[in-house]
PLY file of the C-alpha trace (Angstrom):
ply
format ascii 1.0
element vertex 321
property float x
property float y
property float z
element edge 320
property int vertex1
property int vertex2
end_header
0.60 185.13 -37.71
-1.62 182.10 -38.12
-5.08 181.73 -39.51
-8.29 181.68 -37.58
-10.17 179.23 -39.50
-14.06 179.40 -38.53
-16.70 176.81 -39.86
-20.24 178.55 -39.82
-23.94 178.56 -41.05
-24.40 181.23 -43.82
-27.55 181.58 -45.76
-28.75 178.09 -45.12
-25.02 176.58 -46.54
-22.38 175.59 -43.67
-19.55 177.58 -44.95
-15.97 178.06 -43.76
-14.44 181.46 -43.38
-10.88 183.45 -42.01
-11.42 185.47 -39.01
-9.20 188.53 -38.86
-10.69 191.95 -38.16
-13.32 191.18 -40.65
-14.89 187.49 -41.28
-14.46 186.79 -44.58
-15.89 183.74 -46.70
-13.99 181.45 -48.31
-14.91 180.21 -51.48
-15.45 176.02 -52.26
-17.28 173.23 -51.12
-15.64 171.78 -48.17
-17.84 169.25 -46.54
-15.23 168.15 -43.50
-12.12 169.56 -41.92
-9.84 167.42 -43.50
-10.90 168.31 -47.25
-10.63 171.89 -46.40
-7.22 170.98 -44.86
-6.07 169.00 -48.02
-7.71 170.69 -50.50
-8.30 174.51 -49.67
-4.82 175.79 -49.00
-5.36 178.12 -52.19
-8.85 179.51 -50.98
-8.06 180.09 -48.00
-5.50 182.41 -48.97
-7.11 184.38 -51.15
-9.71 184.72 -48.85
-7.29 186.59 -46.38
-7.61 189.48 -49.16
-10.25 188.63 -51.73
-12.98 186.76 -49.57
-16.71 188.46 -49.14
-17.08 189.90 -45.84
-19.73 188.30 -43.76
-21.17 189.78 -41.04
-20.92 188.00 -37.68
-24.53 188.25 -36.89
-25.62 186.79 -40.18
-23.91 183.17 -39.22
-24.39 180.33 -36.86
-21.37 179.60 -35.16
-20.26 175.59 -36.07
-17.70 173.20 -34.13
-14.71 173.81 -36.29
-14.16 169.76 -35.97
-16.57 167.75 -37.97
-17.87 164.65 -37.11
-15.73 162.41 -39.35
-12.68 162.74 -37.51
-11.62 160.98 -34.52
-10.79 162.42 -31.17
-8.57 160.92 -28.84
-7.83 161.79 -25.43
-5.27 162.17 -22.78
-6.52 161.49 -19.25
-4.62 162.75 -15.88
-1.98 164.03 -17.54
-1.68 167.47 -15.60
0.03 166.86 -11.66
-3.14 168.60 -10.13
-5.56 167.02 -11.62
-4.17 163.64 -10.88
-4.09 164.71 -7.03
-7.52 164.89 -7.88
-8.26 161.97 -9.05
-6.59 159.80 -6.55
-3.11 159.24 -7.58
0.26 160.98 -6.90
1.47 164.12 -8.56
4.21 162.12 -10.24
4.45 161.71 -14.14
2.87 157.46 -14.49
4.29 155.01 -16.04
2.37 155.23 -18.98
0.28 157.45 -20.98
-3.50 157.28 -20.43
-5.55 157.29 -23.54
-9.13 156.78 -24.50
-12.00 158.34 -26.97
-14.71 160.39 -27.13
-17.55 159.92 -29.36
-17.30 162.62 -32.28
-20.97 163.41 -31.35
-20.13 165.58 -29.03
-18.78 167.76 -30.96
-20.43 171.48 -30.30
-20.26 175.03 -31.32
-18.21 177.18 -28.85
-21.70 179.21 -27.72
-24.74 176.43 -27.70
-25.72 174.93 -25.08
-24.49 172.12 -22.63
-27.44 169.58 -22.47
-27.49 167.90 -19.21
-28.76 164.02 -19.13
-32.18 163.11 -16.88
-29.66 160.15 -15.43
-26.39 162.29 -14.93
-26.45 163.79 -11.53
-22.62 165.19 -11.22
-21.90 167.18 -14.60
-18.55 168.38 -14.77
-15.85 170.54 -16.76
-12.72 169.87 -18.19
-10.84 172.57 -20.02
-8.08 171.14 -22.83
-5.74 171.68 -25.19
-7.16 170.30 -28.77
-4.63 169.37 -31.63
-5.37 168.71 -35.16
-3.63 167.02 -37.08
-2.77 167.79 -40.63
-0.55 164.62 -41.90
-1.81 161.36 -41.99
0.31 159.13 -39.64
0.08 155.33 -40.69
2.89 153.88 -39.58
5.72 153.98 -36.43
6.87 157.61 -36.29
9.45 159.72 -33.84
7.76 162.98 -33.41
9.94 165.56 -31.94
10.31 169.13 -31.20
11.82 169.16 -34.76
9.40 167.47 -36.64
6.12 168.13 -34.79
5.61 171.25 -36.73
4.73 168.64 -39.41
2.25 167.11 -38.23
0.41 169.40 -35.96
-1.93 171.76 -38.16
-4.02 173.81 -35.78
-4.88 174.54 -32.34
-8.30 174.84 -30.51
-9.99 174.96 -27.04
-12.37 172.09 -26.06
-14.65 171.38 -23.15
-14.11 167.71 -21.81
-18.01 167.53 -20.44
-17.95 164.55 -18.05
-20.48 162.52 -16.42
-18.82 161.27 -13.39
-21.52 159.14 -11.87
-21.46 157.44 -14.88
-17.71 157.52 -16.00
-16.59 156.55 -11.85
-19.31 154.55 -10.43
-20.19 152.41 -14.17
-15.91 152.43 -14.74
-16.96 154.12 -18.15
-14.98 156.56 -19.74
-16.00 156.69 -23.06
-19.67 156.47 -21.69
-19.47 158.89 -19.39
-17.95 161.74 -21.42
-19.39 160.85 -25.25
-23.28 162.07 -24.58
-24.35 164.79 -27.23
-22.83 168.73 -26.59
-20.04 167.14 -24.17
-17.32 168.59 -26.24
-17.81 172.15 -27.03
-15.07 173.62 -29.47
-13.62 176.42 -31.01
-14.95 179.34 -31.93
-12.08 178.86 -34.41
-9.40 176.71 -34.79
-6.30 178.25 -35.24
-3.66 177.38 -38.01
-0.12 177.74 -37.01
2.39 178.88 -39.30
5.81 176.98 -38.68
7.27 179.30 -36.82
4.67 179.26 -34.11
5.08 175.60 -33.17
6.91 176.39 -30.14
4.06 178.09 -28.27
2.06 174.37 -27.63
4.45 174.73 -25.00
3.37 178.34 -24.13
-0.05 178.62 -23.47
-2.11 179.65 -20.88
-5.52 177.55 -19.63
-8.63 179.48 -18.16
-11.54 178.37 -17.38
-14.40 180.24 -15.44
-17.66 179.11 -14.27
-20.47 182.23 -13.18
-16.99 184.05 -13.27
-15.29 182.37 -10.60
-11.73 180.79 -11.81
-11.99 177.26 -11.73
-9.11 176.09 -13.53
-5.60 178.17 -14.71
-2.93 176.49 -15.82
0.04 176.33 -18.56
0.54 173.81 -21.17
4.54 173.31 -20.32
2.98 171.16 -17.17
1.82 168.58 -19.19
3.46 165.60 -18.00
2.90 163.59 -21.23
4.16 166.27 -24.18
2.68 166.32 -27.76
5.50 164.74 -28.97
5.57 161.84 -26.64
1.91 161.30 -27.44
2.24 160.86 -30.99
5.16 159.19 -31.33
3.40 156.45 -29.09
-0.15 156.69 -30.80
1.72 155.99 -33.97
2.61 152.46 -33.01
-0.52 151.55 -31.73
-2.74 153.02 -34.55
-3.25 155.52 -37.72
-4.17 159.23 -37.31
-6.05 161.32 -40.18
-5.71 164.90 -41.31
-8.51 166.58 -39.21
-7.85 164.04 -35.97
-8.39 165.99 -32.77
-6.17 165.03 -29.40
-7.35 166.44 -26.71
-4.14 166.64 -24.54
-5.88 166.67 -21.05
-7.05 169.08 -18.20
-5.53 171.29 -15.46
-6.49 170.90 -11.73
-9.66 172.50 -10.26
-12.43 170.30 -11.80
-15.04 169.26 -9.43
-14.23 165.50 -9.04
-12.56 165.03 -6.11
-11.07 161.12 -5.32
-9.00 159.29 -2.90
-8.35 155.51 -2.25
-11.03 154.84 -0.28
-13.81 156.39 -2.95
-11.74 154.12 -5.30
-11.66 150.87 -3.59
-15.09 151.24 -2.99
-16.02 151.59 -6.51
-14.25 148.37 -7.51
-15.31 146.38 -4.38
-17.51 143.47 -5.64
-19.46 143.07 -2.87
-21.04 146.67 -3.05
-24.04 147.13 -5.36
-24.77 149.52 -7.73
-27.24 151.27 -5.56
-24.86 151.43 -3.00
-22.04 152.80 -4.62
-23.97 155.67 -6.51
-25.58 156.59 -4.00
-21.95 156.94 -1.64
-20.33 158.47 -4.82
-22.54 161.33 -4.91
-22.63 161.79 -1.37
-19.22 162.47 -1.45
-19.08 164.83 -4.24
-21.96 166.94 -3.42
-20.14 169.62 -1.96
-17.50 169.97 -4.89
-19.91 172.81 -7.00
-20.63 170.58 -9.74
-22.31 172.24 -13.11
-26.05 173.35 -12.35
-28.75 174.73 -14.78
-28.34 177.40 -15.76
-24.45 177.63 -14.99
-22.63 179.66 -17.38
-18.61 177.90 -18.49
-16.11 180.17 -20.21
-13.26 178.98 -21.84
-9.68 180.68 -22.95
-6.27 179.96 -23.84
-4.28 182.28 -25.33
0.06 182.10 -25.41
1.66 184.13 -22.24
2.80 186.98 -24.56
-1.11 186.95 -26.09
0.18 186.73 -29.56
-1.21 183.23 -30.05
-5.37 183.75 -28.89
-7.82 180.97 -29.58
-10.61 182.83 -28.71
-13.45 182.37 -26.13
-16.01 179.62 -25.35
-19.14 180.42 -23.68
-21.22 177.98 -22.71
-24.92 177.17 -20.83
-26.11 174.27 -18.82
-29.34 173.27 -19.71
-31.44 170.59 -18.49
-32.21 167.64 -20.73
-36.31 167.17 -21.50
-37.33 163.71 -20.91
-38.81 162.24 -23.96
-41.40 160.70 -20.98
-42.56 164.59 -20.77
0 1
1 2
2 3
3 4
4 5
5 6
6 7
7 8
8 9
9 10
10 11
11 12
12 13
13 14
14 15
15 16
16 17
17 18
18 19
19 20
20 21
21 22
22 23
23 24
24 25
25 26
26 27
27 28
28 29
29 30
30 31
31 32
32 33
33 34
34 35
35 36
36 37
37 38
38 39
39 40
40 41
41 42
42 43
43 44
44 45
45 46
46 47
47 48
48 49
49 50
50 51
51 52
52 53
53 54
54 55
55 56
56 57
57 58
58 59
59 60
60 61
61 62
62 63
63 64
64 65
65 66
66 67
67 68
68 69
69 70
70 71
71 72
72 73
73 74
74 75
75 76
76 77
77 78
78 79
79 80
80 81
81 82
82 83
83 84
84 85
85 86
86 87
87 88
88 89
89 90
90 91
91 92
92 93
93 94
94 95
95 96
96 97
97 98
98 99
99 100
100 101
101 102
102 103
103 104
104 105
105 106
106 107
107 108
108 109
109 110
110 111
111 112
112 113
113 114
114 115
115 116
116 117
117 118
118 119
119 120
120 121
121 122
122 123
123 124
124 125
125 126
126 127
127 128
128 129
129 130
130 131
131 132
132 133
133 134
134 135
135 136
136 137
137 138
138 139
139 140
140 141
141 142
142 143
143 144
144 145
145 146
146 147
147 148
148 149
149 150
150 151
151 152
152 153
153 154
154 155
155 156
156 157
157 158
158 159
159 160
160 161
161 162
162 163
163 164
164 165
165 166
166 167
167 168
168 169
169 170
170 171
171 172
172 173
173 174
174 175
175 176
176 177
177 178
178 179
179 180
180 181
181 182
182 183
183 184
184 185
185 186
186 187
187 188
188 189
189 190
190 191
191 192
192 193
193 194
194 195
195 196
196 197
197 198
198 199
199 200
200 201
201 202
202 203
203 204
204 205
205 206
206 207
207 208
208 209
209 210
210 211
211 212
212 213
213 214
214 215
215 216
216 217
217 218
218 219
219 220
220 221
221 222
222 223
223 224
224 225
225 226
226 227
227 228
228 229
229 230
230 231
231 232
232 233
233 234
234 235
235 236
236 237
237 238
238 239
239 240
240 241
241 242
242 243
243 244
244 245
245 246
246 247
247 248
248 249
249 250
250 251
251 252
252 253
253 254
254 255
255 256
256 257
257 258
258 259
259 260
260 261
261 262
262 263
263 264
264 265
265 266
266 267
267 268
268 269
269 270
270 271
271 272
272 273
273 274
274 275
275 276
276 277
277 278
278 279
279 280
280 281
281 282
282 283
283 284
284 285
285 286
286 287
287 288
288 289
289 290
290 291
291 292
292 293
293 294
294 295
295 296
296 297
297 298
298 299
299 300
300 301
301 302
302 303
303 304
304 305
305 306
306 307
307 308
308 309
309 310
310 311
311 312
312 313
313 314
314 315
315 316
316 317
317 318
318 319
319 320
């Protein structure tokens, strides 16, 4: 089985550690996730038998992904959720990528910090891969190979603005404001014989316990292998690298041609067109304050589980307060 690999606050030091039926330190300085991924295969193994137990009420839970890595993302690349957004169930023509600031990056149980200028927070439940290869040049990743390259696994929370990401036409914008990407609570290393199971997993994702979104990773139109193999000619990947691989139907935005043509019409203000987007999205049960998101994927035969995010809304305080 793989590892559970958890990074954490212990006695004032952020610390990594093996979750198993104990949590047990491991010992070393590793400031990011990729020096602990190219530098601590040793510790962490001897932490599987030999590491100090911690308890889990001594620690503050830390994003497993640290700030230094990138993280790219794969939009509409579930049928559903491109219903959703406007366009036909059909696999596109192309692959639809774009970033995410890495300042999102949150533990799997703090809060979700609402802006004062977002009015239509959503969810977005996703598939993370890490790398751990560099990729620097043109590479064919396959179901051979991918092993390879592919390190660990984790659950993320897309956060998205939509007023800002639809109405502005800004993606990175809209879905890069602090605590928008909520991972973990551990990110799990496969062994090589696990591979198989990206292909295998089951998405959850409640909100006040009501199913929102459920899903499989075999629907992705776009596979892990296709997306790699085409990042590689574009641009390099690190060790630690985190591609999220995109969400399931059943988040609240809700689009059709004429909310889009709108959007882009020139001859529409801004006013206008925020205030028509939210009108027609009002009804679609949108994240609140005080609005509680859990998270799970686990494989269908449960041997593969990454755990379980649980996260709060909370309203941003105006610095005008």
């Amino acid at each position: 089985m793989g590892t559970r690999l958890l990074r954490f606050e212990y006695d004032r030091q952020e610390c990594w550690g093996i979750y198993e039926e104990d949590l047990r330190l491991i010992e070393g300085t590793f400031p990011t996730l990729r020096s602990i991924l190219t530098d601590g295969h040793s510790q962490i193994t001897r932490a599987k038998t030999e590491g100090i137990i911690i308890s889990m009420e001594e620690i503050t839970l830390l994003s497993p992904i640290t700030h230094d890595g990138n993280i790219y993302c794969q939009g509409t690349n579930y049928a559903e959720h491109r219903e959703e957004a406007g366009f036909t169930q059909q696999k596109p023509a192309y692959n639809l990528l774009f970033m995410k600031s890495p300042s999102t990056l949150s533990a799997a149980n703090t809060n979700i910090i609402c802006p004062q200028d977002v009015q239509l927070l959503d969810y977005e439940i996703e598939l993370g891969l890490v790398l751990k290869q560099d990729i620097t040049e043109e590479t064919n990743i396959t179901t051979q190979n991918i092993g390879d390259y592919i390190g660990g696994l984790v659950i993320a929370n897309d956060v998205s603005a939509r007023d800002i990401q639809i109405v502005e036409q800004q993606w990175f914008k809209g879905k890069s404001y602090r605590t928008f990407c909520p991972t973990g609570p551990y990110l799990y290393l496969l062994e090589q014989d696990e591979i198989h199971y990206l292909n295998d997993l089951e998405l959850i994702l409640r909100v006040n316990d009501e199913v929102r979104q459920h899903s499989f990773s075999d629907h992705l139109l776009f596979k892990p292998t296709d997306t790699l193999t085409e990042m590689s000619t574009i641009f390099d990947l690190r060790i630690g690298d985190l591609i999220l691989t995109g969400t399931p139907g059943g988040v609240c935005l809700r689009l059709n041609k004429d909310i889009l043509e709108k959007m882009i019409d020139i001859n529409t203000t801004y006013e206008e067109k925020i205030n028509y987007f939210v009108d027609t999205q009002k009804e679609n049960g949108y994240l609140l304050p005080g609005d509680i998101i859990e998270l799970e994927i686990r494989s269908r035969d449960h041997y593969i589980d990454l755990g379980k995010q649980r996260s709060t809304v909370v309203q941003s305080i105006s610095v005008n307060s």
